[in-house]
FIRO-239910 format. One line per 5 residues: for each residue x, y, z of N, C-alpha, C. Coordinates in nm, 2 decimals. Layout:
X,Y,Z,X,Y,Z,X,Y,Z | ...
***
This chain:
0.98,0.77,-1.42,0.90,0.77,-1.30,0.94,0.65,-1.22 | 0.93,0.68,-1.05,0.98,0.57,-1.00,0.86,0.54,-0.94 | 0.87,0.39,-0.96,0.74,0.34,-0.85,0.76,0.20,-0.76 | 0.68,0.21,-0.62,0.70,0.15,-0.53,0.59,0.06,-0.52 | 0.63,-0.08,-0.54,0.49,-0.22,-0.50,0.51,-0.25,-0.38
0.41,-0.23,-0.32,0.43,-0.31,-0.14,0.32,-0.42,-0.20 | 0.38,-0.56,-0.16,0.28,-0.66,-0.16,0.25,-0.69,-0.01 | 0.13,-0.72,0.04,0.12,-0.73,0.20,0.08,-0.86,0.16 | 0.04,-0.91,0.09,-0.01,-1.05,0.10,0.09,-1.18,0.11 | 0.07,-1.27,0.20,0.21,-1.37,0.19,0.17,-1.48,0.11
0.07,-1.50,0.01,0.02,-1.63,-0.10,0.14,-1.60,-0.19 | 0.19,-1.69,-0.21,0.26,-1.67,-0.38,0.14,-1.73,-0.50 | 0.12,-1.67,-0.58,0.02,-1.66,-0.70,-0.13,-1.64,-0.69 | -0.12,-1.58,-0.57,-0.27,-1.52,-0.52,-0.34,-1.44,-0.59 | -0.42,-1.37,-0.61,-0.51,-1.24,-0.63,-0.38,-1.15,-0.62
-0.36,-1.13,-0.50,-0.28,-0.99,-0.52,-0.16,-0.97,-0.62 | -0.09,-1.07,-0.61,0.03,-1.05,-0.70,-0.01,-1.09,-0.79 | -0.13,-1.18,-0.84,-0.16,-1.15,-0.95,-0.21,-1.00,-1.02 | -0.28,-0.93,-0.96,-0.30,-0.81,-0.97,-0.21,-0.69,-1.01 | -0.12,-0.73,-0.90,0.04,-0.65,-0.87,0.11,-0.64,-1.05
0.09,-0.76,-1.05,0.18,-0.83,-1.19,0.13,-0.75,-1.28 | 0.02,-0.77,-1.29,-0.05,-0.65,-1.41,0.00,-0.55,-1.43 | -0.03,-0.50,-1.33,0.07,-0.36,-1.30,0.17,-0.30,-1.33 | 0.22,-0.37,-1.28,0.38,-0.40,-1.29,0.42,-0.38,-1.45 | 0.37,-0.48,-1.51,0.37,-0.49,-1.65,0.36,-0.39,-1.70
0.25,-0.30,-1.66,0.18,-0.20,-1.72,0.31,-0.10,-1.76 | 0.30,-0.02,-1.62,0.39,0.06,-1.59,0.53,0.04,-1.61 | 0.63,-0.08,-1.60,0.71,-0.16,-1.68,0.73,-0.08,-1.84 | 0.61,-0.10,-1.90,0.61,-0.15,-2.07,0.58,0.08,-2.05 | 0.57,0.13,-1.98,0.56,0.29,-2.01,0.67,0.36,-1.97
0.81,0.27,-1.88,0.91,0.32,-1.90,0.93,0.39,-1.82 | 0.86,0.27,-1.66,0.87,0.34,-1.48,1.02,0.20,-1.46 | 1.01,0.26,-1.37,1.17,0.23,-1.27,1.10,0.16,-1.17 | 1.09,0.03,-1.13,0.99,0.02,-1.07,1.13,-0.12,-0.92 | 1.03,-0.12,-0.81,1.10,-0.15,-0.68,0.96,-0.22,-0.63
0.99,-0.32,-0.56,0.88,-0.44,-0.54,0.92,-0.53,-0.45 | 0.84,-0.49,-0.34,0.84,-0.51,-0.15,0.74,-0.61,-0.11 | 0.78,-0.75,-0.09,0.70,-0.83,-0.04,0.73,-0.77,0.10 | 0.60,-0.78,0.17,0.60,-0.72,0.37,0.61,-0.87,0.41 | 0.59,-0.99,0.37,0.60,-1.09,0.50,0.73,-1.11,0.50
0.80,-1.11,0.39,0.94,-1.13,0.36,1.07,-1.02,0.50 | 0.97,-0.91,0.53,1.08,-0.82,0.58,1.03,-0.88,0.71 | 1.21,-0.80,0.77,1.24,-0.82,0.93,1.19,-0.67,1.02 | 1.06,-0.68,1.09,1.03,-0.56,1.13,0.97,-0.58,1.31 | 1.04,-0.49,1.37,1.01,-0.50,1.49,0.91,-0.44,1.51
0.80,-0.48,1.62,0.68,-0.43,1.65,0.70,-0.23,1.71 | 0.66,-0.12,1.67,0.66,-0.02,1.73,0.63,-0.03,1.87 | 0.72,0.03,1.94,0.71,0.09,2.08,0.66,0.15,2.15 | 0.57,0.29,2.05,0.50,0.38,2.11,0.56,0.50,2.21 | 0.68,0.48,2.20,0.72,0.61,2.26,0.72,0.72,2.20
0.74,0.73,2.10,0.69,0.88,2.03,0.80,0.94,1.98 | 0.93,0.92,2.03,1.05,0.96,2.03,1.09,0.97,1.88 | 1.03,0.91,1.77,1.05,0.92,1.67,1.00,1.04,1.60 | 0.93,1.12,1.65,0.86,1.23,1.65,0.92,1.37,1.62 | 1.04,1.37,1.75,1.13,1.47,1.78,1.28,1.44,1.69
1.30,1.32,1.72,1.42,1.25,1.64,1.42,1.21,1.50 | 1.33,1.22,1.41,1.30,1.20,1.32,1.36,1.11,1.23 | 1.38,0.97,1.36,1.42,0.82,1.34,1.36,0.76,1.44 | 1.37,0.64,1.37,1.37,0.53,1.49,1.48,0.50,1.61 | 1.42,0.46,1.75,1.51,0.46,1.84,1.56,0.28,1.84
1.45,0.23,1.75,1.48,0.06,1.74,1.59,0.03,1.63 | 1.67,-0.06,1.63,1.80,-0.12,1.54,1.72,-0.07,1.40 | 1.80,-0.06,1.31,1.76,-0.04,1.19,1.72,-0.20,1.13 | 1.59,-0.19,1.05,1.49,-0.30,0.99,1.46,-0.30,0.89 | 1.39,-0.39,0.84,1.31,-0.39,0.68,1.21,-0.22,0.72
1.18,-0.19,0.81,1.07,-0.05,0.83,1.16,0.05,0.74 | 1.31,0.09,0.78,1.35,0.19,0.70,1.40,0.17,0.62 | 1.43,0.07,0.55,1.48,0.04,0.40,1.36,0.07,0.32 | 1.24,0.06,0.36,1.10,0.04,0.31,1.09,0.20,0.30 | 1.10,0.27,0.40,1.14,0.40,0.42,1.20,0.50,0.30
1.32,0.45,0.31,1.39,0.47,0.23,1.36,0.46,0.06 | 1.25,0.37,0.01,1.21,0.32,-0.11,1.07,0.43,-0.12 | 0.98,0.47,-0.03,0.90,0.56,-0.01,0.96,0.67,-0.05 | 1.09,0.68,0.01,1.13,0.84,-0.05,1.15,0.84,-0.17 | 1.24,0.73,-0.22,1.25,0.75,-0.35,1.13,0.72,-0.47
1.02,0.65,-0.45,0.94,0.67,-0.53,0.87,0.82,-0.59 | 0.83,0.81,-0.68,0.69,0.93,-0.69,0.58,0.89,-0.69 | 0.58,0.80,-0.72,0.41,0.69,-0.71,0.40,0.55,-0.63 | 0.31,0.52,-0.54,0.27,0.37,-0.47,0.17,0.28,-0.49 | 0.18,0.19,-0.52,0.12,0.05,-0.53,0.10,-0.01,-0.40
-0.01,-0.03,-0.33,-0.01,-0.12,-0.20,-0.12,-0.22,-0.24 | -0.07,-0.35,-0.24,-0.17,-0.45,-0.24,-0.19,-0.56,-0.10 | -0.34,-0.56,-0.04,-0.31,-0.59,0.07,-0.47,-0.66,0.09 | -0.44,-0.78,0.10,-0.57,-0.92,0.11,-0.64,-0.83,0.25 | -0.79,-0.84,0.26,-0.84,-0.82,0.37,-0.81,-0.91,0.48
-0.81,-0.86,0.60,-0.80,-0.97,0.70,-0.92,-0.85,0.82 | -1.06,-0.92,0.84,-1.09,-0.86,0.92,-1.14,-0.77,0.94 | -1.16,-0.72,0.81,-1.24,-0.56,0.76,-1.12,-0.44,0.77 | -0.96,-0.54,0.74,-0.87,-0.45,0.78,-0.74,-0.51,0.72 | -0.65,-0.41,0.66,-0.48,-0.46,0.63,-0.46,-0.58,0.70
-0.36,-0.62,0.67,-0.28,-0.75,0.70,-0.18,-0.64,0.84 | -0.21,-0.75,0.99,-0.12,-0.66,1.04,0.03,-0.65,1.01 | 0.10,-0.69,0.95,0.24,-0.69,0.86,0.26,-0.58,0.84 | 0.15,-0.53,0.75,0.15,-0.41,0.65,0.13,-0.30,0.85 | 0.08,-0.32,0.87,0.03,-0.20,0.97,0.09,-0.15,1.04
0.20,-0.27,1.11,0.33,-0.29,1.21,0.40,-0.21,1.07 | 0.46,-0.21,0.96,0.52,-0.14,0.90,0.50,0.04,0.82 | 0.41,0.08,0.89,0.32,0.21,0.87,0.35,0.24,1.01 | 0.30,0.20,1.11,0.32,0.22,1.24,0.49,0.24,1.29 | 0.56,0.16,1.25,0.71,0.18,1.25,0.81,0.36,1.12
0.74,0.38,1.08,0.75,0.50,1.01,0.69,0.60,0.98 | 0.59,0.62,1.08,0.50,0.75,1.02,0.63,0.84,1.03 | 0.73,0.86,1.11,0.78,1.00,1.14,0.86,1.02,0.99 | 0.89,0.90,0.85,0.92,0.97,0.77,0.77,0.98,0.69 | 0.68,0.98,0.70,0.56,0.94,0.58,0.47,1.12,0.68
0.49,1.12,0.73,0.45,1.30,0.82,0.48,1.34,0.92 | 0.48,1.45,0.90,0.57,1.56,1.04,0.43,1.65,1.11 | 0.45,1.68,1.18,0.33,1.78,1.28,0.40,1.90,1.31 | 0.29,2.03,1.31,0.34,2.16,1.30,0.34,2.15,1.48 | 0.37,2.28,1.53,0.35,2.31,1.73,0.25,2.27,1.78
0.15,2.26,1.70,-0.03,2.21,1.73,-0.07,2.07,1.70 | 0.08,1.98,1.65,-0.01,1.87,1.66,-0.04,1.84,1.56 | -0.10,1.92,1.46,-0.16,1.92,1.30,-0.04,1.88,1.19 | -0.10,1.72,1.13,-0.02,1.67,1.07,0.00,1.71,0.97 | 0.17,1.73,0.93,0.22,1.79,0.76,0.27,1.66,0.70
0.23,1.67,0.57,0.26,1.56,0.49,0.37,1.61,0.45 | 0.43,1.47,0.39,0.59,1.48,0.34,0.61,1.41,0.24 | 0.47,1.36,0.17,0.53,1.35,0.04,0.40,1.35,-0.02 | 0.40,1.47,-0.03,0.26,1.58,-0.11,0.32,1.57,-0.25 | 0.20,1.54,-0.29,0.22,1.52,-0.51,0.24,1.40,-0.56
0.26,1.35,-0.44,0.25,1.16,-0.47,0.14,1.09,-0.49 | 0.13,1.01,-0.58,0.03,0.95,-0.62,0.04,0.82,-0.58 | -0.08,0.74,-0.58,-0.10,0.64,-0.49,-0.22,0.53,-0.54 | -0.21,0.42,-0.56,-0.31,0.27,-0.60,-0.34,0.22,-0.48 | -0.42,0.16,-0.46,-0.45,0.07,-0.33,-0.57,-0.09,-0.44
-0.50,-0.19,-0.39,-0.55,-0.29,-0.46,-0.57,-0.38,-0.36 | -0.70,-0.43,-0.36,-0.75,-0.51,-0.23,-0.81,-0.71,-0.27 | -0.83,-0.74,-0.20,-0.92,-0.87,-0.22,-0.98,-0.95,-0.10 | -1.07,-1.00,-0.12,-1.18,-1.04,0.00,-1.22,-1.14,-0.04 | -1.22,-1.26,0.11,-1.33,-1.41,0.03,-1.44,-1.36,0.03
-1.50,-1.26,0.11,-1.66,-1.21,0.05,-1.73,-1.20,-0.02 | -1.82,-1.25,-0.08,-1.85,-1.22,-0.23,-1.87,-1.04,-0.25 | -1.87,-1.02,-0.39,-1.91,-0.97,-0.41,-2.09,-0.93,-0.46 | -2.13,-0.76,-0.42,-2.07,-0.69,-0.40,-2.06,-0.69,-0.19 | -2.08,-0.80,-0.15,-2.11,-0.81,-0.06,-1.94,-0.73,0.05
-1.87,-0.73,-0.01,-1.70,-0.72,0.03,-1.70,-0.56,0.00 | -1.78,-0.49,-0.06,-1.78,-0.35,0.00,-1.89,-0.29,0.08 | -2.04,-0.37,0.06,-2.17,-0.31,0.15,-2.09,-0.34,0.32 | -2.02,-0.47,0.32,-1.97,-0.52,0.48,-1.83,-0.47,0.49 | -1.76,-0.32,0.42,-1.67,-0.30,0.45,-1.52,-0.38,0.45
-1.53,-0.47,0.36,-1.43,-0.57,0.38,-1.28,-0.53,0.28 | -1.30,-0.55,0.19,-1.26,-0.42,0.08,-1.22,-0.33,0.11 | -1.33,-0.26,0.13,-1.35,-0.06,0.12,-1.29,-0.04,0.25 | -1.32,-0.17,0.39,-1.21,-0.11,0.50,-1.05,-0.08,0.48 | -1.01,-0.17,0.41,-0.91,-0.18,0.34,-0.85,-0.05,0.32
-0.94,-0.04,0.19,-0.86,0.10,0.14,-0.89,0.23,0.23 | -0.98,0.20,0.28,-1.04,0.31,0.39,-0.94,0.36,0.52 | -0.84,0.24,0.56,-0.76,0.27,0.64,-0.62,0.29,0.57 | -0.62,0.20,0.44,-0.50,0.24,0.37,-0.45,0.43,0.32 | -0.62,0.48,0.29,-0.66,0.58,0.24,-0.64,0.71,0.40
-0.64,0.65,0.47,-0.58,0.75,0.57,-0.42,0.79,0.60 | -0.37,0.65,0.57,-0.23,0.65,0.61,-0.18,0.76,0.46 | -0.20,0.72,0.39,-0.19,0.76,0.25,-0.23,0.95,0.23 | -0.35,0.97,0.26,-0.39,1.14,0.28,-0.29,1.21,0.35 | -0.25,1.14,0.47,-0.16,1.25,0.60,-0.09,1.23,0.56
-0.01,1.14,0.48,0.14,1.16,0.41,0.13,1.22,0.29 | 0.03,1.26,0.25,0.05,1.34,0.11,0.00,1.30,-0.03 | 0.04,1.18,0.02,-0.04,1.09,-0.11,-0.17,1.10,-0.16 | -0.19,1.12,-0.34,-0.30,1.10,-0.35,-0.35,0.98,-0.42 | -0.47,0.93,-0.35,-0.56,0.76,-0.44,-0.61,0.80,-0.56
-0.50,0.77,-0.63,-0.57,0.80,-0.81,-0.68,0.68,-0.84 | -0.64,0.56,-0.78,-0.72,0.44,-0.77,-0.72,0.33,-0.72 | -0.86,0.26,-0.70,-0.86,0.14,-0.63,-0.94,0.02,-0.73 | -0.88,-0.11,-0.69,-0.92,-0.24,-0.77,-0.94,-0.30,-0.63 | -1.04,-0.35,-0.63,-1.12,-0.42,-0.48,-1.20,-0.58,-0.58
-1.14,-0.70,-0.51,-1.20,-0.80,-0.62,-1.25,-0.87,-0.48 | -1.35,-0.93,-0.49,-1.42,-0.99,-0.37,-1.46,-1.16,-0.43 | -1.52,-1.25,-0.35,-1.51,-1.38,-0.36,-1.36,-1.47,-0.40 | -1.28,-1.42,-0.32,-1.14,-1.49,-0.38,-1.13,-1.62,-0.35 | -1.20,-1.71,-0.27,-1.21,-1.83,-0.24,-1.26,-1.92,-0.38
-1.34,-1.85,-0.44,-1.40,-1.96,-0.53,-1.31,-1.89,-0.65 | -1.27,-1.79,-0.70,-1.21,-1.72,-0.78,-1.04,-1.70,-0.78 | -0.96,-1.78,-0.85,-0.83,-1.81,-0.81,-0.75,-1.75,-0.93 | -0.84,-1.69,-1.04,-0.77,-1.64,-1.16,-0.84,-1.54,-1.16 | -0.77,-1.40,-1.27,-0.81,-1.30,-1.29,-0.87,-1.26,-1.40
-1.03,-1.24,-1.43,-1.09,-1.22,-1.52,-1.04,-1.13,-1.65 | -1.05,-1.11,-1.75,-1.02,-1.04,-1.84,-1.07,-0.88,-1.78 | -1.15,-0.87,-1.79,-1.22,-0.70,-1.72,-1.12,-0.68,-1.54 | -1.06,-0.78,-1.49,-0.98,-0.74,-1.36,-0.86,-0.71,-1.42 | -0.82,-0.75,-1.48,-0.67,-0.73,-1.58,-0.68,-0.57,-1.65
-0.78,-0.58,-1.69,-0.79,-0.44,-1.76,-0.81,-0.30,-1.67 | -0.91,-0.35,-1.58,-0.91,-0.25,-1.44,-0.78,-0.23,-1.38 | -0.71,-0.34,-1.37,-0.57,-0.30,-1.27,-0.45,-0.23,-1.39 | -0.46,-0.28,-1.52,-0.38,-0.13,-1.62,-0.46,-0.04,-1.63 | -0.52,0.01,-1.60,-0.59,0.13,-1.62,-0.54,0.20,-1.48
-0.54,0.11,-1.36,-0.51,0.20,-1.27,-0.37,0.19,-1.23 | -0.27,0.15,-1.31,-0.14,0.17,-1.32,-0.13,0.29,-1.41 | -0.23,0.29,-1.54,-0.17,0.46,-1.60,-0.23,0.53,-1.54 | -0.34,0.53,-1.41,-0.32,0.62,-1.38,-0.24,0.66,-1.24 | -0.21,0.62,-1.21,-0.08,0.58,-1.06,0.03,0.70,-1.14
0.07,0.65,-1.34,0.19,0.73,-1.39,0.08,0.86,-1.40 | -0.03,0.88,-1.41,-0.06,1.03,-1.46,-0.10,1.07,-1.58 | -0.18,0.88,-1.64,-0.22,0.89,-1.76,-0.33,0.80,-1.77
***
């Protein structure tokens, strides 16, 4: 099984990539093929909004970190996106890089009505918030997260086998024994186990 980490977070030894790591491990030690995308690291030009990518079923902008990322989407069967709240919302990094590829992640029939293109794919979403908890999902901080992650994710096909949402990250700098366990649990099930 191949699987894809997008880290959106730019901390090195944060929450997220500590989480990621888990992960990683997990699916690692079950004998996945695994590919691992820091987003601040990539070169990506802001989308243009012409739409032209639509009909052309590329980008009209120089080739970027967007379609190599692209490219690593295709080849997975399963996704990992780990992405710090900013806002009740992704990290715009991550967003500008969704935004720069929907035309490979869905296609639209004569009416507009979006077809997914990588239907049977399975999909994690792993979040964190200085919010406390459970205050980082009642105020959407979290749960916006995956909430908008969870759209981009549906119209492309993907399904959220699971989510790890850890809130108060300001006073919490390591990961509990019960957050370690929750995030392998939702690596086997990301494989289908």
């Amino acid at each position: 099984m191949n699987i894809l980490f997008l880290n959106a977070s730019p901390r090195r030894g944060g929450n997220i990539e500590q989480m990621l790591g888990e992960m990683v491990e997990e699916v690692r030690d079950q004998g996945a093929e695994v590919r691992e995308v820091r987003v601040d690291k990539l070169s990506v030009a802001p989308c243009r909004g012409c739409m032209a990518c639509r009909s052309r079923l590329s980008c009209v902008l120089p080739e970027d970190g967007a379609q190599q990322v692209l490219a690593l989407i295709n080849w997975c069967d399963a996704m990992v996106i780990g992405a710090p709240c900013y806002w009740g919302n992704m990290p715009g990094t991550l967003k500008m890089l969704f935004d720069r590829i929907v035309y490979g992640m869905m296609g639209e029939n004569k009416w507009g009505i979006p077809l997914p293109l990588h239907k049977g794919k399975r999909a994690v979403v792993v979040s964190t918030s200085t919010t406390r908890w459970p205050f980082n999902l009642w105020f959407n901080q979290t749960r916006g997260v995956v909430r908008a992650l969870h759209e981009i994710l549906k119209y492309s096909g993907f399904r959220l086998v699971s989510t790890v949402q850890k809130g108060n990250t300001k006073a919490s700098h390591r990961l509990t024994d019960r957050e370690r366990k929750a995030c392998r649990r939702a690596a086997l099930k990301v494989m289908g186990r």
